[in-house]
C-alpha positions in Angstrom: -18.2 -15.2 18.8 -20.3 -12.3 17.0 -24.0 -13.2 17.0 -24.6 -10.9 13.9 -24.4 -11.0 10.3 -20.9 -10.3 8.5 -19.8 -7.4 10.0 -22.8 -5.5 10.7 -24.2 -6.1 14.5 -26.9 -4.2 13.7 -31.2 -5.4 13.8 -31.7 -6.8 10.9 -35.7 -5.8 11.3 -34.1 -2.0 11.7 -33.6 0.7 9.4 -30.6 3.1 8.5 -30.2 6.4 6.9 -26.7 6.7 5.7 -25.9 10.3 4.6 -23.0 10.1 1.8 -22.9 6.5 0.9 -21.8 6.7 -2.6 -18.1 5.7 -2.3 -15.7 5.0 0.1 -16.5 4.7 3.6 -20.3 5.5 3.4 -20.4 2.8 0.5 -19.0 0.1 2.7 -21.6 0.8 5.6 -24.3 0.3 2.8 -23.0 -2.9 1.4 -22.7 -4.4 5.4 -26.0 -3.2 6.7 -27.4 -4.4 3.5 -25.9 -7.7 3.3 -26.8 -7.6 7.1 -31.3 -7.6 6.2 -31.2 -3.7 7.6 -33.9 -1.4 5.7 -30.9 0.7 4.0 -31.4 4.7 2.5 -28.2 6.2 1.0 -28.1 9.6 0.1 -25.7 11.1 -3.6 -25.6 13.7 -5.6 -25.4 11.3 -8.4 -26.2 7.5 -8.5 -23.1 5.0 -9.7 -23.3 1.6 -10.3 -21.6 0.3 -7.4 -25.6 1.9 -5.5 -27.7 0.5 -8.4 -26.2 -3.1 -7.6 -27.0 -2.7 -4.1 -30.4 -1.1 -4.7 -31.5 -4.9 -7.6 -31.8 -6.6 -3.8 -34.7 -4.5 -3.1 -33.4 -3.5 0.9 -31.2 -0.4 0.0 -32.7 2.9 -1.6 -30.9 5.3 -3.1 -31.9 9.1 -2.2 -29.9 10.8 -5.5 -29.7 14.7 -6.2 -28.8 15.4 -2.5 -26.1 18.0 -2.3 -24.3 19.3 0.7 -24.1 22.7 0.0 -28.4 22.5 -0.2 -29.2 24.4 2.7 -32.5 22.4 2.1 -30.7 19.1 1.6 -32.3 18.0 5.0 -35.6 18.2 3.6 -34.8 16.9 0.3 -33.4 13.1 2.0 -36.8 13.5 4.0 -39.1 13.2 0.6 -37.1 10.5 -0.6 -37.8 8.9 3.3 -40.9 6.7 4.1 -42.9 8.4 7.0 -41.6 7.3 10.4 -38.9 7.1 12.4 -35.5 5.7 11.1 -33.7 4.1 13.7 -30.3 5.0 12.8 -28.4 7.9 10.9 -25.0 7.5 10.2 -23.6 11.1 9.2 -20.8 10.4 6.3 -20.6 13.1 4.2 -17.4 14.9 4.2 -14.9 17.3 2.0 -11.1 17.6 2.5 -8.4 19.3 0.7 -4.8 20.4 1.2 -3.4 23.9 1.9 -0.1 25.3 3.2 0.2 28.7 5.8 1.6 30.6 2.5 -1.0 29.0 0.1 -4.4 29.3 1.9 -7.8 28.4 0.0 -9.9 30.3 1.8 -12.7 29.2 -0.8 -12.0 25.9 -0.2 -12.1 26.3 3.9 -15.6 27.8 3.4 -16.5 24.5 1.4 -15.0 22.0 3.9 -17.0 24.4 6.9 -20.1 24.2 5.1 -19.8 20.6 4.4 -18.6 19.3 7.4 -20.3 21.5 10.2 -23.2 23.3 8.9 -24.7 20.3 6.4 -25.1 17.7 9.6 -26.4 20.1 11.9 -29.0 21.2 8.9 -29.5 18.0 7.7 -30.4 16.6 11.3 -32.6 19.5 12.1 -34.9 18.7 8.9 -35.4 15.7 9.5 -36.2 15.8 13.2 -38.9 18.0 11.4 -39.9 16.0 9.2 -40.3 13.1 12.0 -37.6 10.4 10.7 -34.9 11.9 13.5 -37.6 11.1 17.0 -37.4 9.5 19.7 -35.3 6.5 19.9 -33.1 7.2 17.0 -29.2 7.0 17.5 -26.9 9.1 15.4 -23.6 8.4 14.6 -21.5 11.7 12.9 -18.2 10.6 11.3 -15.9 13.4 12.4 -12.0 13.2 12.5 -8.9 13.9 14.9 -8.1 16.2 12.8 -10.5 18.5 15.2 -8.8 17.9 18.0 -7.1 20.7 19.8 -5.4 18.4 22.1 -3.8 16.0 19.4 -1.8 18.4 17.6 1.6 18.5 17.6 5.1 20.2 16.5 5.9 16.2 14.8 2.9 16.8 12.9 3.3 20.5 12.2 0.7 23.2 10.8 -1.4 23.7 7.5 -4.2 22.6 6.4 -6.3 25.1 8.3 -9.4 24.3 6.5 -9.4 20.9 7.3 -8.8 21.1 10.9 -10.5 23.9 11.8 -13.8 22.7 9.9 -13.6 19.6 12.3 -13.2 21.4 15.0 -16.3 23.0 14.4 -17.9 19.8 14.0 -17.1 18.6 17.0 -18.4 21.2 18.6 -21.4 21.5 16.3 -22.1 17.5 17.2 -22.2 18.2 21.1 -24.1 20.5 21.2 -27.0 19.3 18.9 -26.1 16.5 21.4 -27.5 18.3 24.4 -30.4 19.7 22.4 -31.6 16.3 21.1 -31.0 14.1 24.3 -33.8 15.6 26.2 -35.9 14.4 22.6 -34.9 11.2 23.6 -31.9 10.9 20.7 -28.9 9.7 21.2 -25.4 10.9 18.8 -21.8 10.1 19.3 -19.2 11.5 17.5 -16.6 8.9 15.4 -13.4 8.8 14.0 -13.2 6.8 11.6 -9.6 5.3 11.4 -7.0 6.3 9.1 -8.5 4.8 6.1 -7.2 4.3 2.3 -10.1 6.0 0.7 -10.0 9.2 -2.4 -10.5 11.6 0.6 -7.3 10.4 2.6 -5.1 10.4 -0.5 -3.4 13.0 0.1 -1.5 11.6 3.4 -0.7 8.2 1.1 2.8 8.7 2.2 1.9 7.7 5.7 -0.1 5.0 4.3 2.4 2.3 5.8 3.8 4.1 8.7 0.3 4.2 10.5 -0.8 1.4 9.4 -4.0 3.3 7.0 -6.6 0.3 6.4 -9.3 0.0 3.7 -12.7 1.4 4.6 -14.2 -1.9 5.0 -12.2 -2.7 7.8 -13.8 0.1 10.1 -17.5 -0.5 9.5 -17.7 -3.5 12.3 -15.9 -0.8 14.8 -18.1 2.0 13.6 -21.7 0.4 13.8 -20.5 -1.6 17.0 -19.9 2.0 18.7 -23.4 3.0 17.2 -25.1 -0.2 18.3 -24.2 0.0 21.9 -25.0 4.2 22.6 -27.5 4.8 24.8 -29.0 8.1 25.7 -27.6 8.4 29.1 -23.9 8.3 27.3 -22.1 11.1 27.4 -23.8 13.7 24.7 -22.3 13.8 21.6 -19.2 11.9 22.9 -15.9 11.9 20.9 -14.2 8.5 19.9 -12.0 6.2 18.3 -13.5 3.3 17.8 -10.6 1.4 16.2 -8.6 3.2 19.2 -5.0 4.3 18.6 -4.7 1.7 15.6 -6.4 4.6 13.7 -5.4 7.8 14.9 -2.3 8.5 12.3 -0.5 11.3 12.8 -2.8 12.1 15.9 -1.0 9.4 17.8 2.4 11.1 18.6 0.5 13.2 21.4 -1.1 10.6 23.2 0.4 9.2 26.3 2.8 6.1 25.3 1.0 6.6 21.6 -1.7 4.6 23.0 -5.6 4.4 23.2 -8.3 2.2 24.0 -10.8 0.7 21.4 -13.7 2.9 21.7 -11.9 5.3 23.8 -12.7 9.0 23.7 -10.5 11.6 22.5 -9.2 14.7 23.6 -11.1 17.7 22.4 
């Protein structure tokens, strides 16, 4: 039987930066390290009520007016921060949209780069500076399949190049910040998610039922239990499914017998 609180296995005397908790996935993290005691910072651009009701309990602080595309959006979350280390970072932020091989966006495939490979890597480099990222922090970078080389198939088919390829880079961005902050003594592990019925994901609704998409709520346990048990002598920047196949959607077809592991790590 779990010995935490609701669905959050994290300290409740420990505190958590979580980087794009305004809706969807990064919200539910809030509400279950909240509801859990955790010391809670969630970064927006713009506050909503669904962050003010969490913030009237007096354990979650919202960091507004953080955007992305700051190239000083690092140091921006580290004003809003109280001096010291923060004990975990959980890395949500993402952008995703569509595009076909004969209708490319290659504006939108800078956004999703900048958004999902060059804001974390910022964003963690600031505040390693600004002494919240030290020693004895662990880092948990949402990521997706959808960077893996070795999960693509002809069932699944092409497109979509900024979305995949901006992953990719990620992935790659997360290991080897990896190598660079284990010797620091911090600890990051890359995570997908599950295939989860969130805004971002609506655009593969179709597939909803067939791969058996689940609300976000339903992979915070998974996601903090992954981040709750990494140590520094894991693996750098290790790549996995914490949910296992149960969330890889489309991905799954090129696994062996469509199967993997909870907390198994996926092909690069």
């Amino acid at each position: 039987m779990a010995s935490f609180v609701g669905n959050c296995p994290l300290p409740a005397d420990s505190s958590i930066l979580i980087v794009g908790s305004n809706r969807g996935l990064g919200l539910e993290l809030a509400k279950s390290t909240v509801a859990a005691g955790l010391t809670v910072y969630g970064t927006t651009r713009t506050t909503n009520p669904d962050m003010e009701a969490l913030s009237s309990n007096g354990k979650f602080t919202v960091v507004p007016g953080i955007d992305m595309l700051d190239e000083q959006a690092g140091t921006k979350i580290a004003a809003g921060l109280p001096a010291g280390r923060i004990d975990y970072v959980l890395l949500v932020a993402g952008y995703f949209t569509t595009e076909t091989f004969d209708e490319l966006n290659f504006d939108e495939q800078r956004k999703m780069m900048e958004i999902c490979a060059f804001a974390p890597l910022r964003v963690t480099q600031q505040l390693h500076k600004s002494g919240h990222i030290v020693s004895g922090t662990k880092i948990g970078m949402i990521t997706s399949e959808g960077g893996s080389i070795g999960l693509r198939t002809e069932k699944e088919g092409g497109a979509n190049y900024g979305h995949h390829m901006s992953k990719c880079a990620q992935n790659m961005m997360g290991k080897i910040m990896a190598l660079d902050l284990k010797p620091r003594g911090v600890a990051i592990v890359q995570l997908h998610p599950g295939f989860l019925r969130t805004e971002m994901t609506s655009h593969y609704s179709q597939f909803y039922e067939e791969f058996g998409a689940i609300t976000a709520d339903k992979a915070v346990e998974p996601i903090l239990t992954a981040v709750h048990q990494l140590k520094l002598d894991d693996v750098p920047g290790k790549f996995i499914a914490p949910m296992g196949s149960a969330g890889l959607g489309l991905g799954v077809n090129a696994l062996p017998n469509s199967y993997l592991e909870p907390f198994g790590e996926l092909p690069w």
